[in-house]
N, C-alpha and C positions, 0 to 999 in steps of 0.2 A: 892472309885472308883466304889462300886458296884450300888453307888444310882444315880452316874453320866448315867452308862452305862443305869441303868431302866429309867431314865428318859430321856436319846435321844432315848430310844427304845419308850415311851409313846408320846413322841415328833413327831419322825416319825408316830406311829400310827393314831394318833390326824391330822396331817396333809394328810397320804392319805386317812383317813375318808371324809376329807374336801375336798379333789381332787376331789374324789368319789362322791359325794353328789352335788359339782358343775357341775360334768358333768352332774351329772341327770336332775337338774333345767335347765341346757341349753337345756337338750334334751327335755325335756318337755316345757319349752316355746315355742322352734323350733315349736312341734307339735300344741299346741294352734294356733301358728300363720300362719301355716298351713291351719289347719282345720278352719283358722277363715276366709282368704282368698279363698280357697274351697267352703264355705258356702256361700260366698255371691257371688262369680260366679256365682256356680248352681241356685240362687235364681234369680240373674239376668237374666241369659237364660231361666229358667221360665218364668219371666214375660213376655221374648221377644217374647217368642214363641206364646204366648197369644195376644201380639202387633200385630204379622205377623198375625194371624189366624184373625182378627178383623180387620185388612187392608188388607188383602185378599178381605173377603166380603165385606167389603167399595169398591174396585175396580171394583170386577163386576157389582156390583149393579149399581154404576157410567157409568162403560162402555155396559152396558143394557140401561141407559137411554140416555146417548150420541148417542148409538146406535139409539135408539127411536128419538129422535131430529134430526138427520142427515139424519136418511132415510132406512140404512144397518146396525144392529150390528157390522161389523166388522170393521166399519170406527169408533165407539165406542172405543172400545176395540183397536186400532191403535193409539188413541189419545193419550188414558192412557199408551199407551207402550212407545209412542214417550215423553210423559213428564219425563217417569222412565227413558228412555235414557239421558234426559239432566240432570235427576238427578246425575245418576251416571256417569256424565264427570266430573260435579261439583264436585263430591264425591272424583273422582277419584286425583284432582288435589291438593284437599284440605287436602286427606286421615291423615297424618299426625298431622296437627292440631284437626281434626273432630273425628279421630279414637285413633290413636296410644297414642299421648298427656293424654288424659283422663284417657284410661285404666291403663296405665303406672301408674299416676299421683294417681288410686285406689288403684293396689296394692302396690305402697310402702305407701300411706296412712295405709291401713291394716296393714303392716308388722311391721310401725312402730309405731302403736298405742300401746302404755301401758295400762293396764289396772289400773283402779280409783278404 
C-alpha cells in the first residue's frame, strides 16, 4: 500500500515538473517570437526613415529644378506636390492590398516561423 501511495506521490510530482517546465517553453518561445517580430519592425522603420530622408532630398532637388525650367520655384515644388496628391488617392483606394495585406502577411510570417 505504501509503495502504491510513493509512487502516485512520484507520479504527481513527475507530472507537474512537466506542467511546469511546458509553461516555461511556451513562455519563452512567446517571447522569441516576440522579440523576433519586434526586431524586424524596428529595423524596417530604420531603413524607411532612411528612404524618407533620401526622397526628401530627391524632391527638392527636382522641385528646384522644375522650378528652374518653368520660370518660378514654386510652380516646381506645386508639380511635385500635385503628383504626391494623385499618389495618395491611388494609395488611398488601394490601401489594403498596398499596405495592410503585406504587413499582415510579415507578421504572422514571423510568428510562425520555427526555427531550423
Amino acid at each position: 500500500m505504501e509503495t502504491i501511495a510513493t509512487n502516485i506521490e512520484l507520479l504527481y510530482e513527475k507530472a507537474k515538473d512537466y506542467a511546469e517546465i511546458n509553461i516555461e517553453l511556451i513562455k519563452l518561445n512567446s517571447i522569441d517570437k516576440i522579440a523576433d517580430v519586434l526586431s524586424s519592425i524596428v529595423s524596417r522603420i530604420v531603413i524607411f526613415m532612411f528612404v524618407v530622408m533620401f526622397v526628401l532630398l530627391v524632391n527638392i532637388a527636382l522641385s528646384l529644378y522644375l522650378g528652374e525650367l518653368l520660370g518660378k520655384d514654386y510652380l516646381g515644388y506645386s508639380v511635385v506636390a500635385a503628383f504626391y496628391l494623385i499618389l495618395v488617392i491611388i494609395i488611398n483606394y488601394n490601401k489594403d492590398k498596398i499596405i495592410k495585406v503585406p504587413i499582415t502577411n510579415l507578421v504572422i510570417a514571423k510568428l510562425l516561423k520555427t526555427k531550423s
